[in-house]
C-alpha positions as CSV (number, residue, x, y, z in Angstrom):
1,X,-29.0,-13.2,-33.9
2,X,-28.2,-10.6,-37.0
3,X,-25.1,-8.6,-36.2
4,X,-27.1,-5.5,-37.2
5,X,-29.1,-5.2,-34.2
6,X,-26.2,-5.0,-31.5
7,X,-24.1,-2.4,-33.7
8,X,-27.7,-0.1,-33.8
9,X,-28.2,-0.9,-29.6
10,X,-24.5,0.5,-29.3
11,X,-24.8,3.3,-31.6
12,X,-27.9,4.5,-29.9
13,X,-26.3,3.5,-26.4
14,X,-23.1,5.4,-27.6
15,X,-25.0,8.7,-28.9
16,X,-26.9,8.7,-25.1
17,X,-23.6,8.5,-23.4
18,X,-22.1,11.4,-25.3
19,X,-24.6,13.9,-24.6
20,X,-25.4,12.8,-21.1
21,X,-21.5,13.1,-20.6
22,X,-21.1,16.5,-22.2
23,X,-24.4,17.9,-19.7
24,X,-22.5,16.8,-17.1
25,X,-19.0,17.9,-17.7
26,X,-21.0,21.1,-18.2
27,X,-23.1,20.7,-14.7
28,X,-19.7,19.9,-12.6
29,X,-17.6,22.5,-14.4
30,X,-20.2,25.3,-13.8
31,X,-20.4,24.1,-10.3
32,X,-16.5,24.1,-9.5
33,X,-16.2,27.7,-11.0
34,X,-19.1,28.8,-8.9
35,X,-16.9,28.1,-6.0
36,X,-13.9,29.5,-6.8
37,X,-11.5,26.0,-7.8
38,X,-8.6,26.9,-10.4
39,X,-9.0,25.9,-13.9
40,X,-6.3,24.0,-13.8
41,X,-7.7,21.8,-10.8
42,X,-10.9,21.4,-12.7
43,X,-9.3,19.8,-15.4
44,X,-6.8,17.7,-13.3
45,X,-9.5,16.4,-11.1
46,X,-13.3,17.4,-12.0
47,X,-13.4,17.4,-15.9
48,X,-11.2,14.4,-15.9
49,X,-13.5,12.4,-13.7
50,X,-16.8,13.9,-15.8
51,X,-14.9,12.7,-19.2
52,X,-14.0,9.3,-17.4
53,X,-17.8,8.7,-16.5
54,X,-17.8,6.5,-19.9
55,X,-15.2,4.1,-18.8
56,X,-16.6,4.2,-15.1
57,X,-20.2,3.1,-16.1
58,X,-18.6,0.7,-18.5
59,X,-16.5,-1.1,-16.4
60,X,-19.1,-1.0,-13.6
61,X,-21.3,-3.5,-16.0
62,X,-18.8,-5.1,-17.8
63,X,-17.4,-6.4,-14.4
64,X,-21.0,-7.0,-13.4
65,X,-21.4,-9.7,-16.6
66,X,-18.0,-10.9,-15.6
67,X,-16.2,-9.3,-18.8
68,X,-13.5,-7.5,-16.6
69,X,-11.0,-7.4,-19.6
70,X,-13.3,-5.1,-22.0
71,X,-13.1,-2.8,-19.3
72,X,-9.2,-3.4,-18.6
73,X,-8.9,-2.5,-22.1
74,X,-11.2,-0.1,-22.6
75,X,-9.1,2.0,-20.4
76,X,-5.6,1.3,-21.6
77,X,-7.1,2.0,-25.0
78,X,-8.7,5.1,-23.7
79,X,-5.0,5.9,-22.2
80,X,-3.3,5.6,-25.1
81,X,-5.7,7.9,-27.6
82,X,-6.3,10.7,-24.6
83,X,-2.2,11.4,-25.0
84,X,-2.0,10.6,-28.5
85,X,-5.3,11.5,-30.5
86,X,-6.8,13.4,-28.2
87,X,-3.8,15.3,-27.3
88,X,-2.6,16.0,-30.8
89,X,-5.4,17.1,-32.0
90,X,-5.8,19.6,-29.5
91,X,-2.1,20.7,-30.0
92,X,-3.1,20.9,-33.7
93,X,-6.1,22.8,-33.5
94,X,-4.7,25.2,-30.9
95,X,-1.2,25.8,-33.1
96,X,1.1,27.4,-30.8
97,X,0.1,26.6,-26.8
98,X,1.2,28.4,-23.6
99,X,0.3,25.5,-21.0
100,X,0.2,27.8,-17.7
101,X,0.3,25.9,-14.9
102,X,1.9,23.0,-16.2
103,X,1.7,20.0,-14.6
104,X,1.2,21.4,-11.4
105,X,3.5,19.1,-9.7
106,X,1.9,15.8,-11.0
107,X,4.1,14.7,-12.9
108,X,5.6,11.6,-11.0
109,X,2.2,11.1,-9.5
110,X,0.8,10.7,-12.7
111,X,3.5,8.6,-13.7
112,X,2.9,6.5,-10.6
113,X,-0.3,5.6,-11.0
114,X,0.1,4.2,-14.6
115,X,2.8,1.8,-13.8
116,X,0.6,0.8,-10.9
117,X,-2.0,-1.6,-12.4
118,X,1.1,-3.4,-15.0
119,X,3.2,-4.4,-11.8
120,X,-0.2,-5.8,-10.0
121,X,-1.4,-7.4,-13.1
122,X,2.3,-9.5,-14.1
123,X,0.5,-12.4,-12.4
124,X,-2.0,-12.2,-15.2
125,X,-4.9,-11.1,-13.4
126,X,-6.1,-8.0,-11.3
127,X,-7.9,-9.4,-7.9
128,X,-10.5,-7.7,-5.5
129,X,-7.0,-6.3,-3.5
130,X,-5.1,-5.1,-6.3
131,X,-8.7,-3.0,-7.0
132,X,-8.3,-1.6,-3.3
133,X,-4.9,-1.1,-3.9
134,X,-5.5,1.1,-6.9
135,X,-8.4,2.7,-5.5
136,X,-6.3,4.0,-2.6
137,X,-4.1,5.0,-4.5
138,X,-6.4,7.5,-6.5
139,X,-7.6,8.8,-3.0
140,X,-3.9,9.4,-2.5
141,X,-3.6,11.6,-5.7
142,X,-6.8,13.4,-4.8
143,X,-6.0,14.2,-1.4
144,X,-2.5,15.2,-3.0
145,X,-4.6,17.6,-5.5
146,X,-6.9,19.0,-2.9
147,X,-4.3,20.2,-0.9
148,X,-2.2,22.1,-3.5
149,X,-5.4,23.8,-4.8
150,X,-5.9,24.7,-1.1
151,X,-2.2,25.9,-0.8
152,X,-2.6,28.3,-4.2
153,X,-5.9,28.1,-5.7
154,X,-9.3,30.7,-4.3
155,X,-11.8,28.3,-2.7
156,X,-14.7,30.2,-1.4
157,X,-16.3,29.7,2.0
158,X,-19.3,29.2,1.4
159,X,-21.7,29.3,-1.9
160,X,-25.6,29.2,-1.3
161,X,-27.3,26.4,-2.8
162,X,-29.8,28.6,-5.1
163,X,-26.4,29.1,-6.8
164,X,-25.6,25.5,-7.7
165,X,-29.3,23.1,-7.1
166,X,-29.2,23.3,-11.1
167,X,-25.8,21.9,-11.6
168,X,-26.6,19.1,-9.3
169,X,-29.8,18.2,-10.5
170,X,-28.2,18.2,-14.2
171,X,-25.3,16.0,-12.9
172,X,-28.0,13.7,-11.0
173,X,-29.7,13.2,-14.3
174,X,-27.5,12.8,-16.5
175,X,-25.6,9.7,-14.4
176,X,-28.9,7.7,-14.5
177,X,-28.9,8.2,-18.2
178,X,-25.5,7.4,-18.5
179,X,-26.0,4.1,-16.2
180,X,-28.8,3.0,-18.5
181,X,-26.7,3.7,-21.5
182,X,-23.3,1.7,-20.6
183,X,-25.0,-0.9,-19.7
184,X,-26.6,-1.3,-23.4
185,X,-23.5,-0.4,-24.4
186,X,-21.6,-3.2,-23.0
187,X,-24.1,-5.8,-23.2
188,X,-23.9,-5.0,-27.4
189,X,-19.9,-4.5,-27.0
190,X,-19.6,-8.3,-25.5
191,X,-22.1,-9.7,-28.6
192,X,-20.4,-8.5,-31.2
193,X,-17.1,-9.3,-29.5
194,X,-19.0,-12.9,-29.3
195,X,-20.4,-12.8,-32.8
196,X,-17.1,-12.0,-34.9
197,X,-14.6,-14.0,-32.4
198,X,-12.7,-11.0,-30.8
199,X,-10.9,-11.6,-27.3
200,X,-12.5,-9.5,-24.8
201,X,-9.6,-7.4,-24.2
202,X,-8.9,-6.4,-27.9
203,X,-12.5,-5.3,-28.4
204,X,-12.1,-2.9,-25.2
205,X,-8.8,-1.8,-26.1
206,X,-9.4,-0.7,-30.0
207,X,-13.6,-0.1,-30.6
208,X,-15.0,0.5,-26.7
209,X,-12.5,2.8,-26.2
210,X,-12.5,5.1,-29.3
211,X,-16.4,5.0,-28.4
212,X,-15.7,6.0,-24.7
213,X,-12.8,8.9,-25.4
214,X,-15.3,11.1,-27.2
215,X,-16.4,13.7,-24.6
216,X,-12.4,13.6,-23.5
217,X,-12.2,14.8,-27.4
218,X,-14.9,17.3,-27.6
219,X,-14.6,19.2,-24.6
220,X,-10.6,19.6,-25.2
221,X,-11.1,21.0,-28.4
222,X,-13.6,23.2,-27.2
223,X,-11.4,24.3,-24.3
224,X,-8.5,24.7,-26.8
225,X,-10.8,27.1,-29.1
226,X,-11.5,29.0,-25.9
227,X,-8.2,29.9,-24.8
228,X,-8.4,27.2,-21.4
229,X,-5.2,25.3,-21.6
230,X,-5.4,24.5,-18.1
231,X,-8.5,22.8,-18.6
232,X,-7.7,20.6,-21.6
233,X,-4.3,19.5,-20.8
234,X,-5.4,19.0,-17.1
235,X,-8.4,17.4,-18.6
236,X,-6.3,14.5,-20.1
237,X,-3.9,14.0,-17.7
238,X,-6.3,14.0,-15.3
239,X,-8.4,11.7,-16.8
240,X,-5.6,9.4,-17.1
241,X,-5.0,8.9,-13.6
242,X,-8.9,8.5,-13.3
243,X,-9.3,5.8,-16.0
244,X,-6.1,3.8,-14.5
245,X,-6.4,3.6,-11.1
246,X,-10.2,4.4,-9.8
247,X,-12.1,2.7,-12.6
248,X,-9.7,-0.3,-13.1
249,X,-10.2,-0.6,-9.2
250,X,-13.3,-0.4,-9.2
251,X,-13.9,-3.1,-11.6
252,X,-11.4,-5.2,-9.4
253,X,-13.6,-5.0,-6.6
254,X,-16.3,-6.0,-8.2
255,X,-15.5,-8.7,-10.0
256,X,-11.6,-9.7,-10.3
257,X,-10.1,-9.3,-13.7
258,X,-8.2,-12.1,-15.7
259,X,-6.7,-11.4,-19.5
260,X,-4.0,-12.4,-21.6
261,X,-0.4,-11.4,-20.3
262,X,1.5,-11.0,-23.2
263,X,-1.1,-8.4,-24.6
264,X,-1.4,-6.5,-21.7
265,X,1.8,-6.3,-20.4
266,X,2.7,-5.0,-24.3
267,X,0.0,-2.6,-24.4
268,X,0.6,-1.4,-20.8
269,X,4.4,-0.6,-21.3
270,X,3.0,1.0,-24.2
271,X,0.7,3.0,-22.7
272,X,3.0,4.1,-19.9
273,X,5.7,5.1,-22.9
274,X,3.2,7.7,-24.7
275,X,1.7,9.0,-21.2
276,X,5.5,9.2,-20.4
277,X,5.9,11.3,-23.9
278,X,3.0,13.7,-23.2
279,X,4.0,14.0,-19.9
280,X,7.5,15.5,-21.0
281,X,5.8,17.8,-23.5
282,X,3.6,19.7,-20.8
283,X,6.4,19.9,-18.7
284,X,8.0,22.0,-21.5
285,X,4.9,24.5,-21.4
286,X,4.7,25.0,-24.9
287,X,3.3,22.9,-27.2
288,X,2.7,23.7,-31.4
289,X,1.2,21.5,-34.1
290,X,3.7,19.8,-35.1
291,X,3.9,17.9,-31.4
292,X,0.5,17.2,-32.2
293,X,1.2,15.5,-35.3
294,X,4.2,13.7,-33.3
295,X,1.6,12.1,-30.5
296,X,-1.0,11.5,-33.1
297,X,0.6,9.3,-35.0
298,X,2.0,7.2,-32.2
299,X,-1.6,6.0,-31.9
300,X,-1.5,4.5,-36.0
301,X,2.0,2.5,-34.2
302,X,-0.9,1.2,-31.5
303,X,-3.1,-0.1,-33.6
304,X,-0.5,-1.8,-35.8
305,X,1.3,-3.5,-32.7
306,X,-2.0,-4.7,-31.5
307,X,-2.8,-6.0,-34.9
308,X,0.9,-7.8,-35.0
309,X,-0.1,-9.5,-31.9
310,X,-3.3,-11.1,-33.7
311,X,-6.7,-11.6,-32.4
């Protein structure tokens, strides 16, 4: 089989996933506004799940196929460019930054949940429990979440449906696309990782994830441009905590995941390190571009420690 026809199947797959990500980041936002949640919980919690739907529907049928460690990857990859490319360059583009809600008492949570999957996975795999394990403790952070925006955000009572039946028939469309679409996605992904002799886990880590961090990228420089630094910093943090502990369990459950330890423990520690960076950074409130510039170019120290460690 000619290279050229997976790279055109994941291009196409890829340009599908974008926009049906971007509808429904739009769809959920719309709908959390509509009934009253804080910005800053709709980036913590709903953006950061809409922008995740990439990885989630790419480690649904990469586990599927039994290629757990493109999806593994994928989202340490993800990780690491959310609070380094993505990050900076929304620091960049915004210039000077008043971050006003913080971290909104997350920080150690956060934290938490990224260490989570590198002490489960020592043993050089991440089994069906470790994926519960994981998944509980999302639900933890969630419940965690819900409860603060209770305590200070302005939930309303009730809203009436002829308010919202668009945003959930947008959102219900545009998972089925986005289903159909990682699923191509993957399937061309694991061919090419075939075709040019690429470890499963390196091909997630550097290409599927650069793919799957573009809405995350989009929508926080359009948030940025808008003023709603609640809802891109919350976006990334949030989706963070999304990618590492709900999807990675997911794909646990599903099919358990086995990959190289060396890499992954070097790329986890890694990965904990910058989230650990950006996490100090919004803590501070204020971020300019020349932060951005500093996170950026952590991600250029990635990619050449993953290309120390060979293919």
């Amino acid at each position: 089989m000619s290279l050229f026809i997976p790279i055109i199947v994941a291009l196409l797959a890829l340009i599908i996933i974008m926009k049906s990500a971007s509808y429904a980041i739009t769809a959920i936002s719309d709908y959390a506004q509509k009934t009253g949640i804080s910005e800053h919980f709709i980036g913590l919690l709903v953006v950061s799940i809409g922008t995740s739907l990439p990885e989630l529907c790419t480690a649904i049928f990469a586990s599927l196929a039994n290629n757990g460690a493109i999806s593994l990857g994928n989202v340490i990859g993800a990780n690491v460019i959310d609070v380094t490319v993505v990050m900076g360059l929304t620091a960049i583009f915004g210039r000077k930054i008043f971050v006003k809600d913080g971290l909104g008492g997350t920080f150690y949570m956060i934290l938490a949940l990224v260490c989570l999957p590198l002490i489960l996975g020592l043993d050089g795999k991440l089994s069906k429990y470790d994926g519960i394990i994981l998944i509980l403790a999302f639900c933890i952070y969630v419940l965690t979440l819900i409860k603060k925006e209770k305590r200070f955000g302005k939930l309303k009572a009730e809203v009436k449906l002829k308010n919202i039946w668009k945003n959930i028939f947008v959102f219900g469309g545009t998972i089925a696309a986005l289903l159909l679409a990682a699923r191509w996605f993957v399937l061309s992904a694991a061919t090419m990782a075939y075709m040019l002799e690429i470890p499963n886990f390196l091909m997630g880590i550097i290409f599927v994830a650069v793919a799957t961090t573009l809405p995350e990228l989009t929508v926080n420089i359009k948030s940025i441009l808008r003023k709603h630094s609640g809802l891109a910093f919350g976006g990334i943090m949030g989706s963070v905590a999304a990618n590492i502990s709900l999807i990675v369990g997911i794909a646990a459950v599903i099919n358990p995941i086995y990959f190289s330890t060396t890499r992954f423990i070097v790329s986890s520690i890694f990965m904990i390190s910058v989230v650990f960076i950006a996490l100090l950074l919004l803590r501070r409130r204020r971020i300019n571009w020349k932060h951005g510039i500093f996170v950026t170019s952590l991600y250029i120290l990635f990619i050449i420690i993953q290309g120390l460690m060979g293919v």
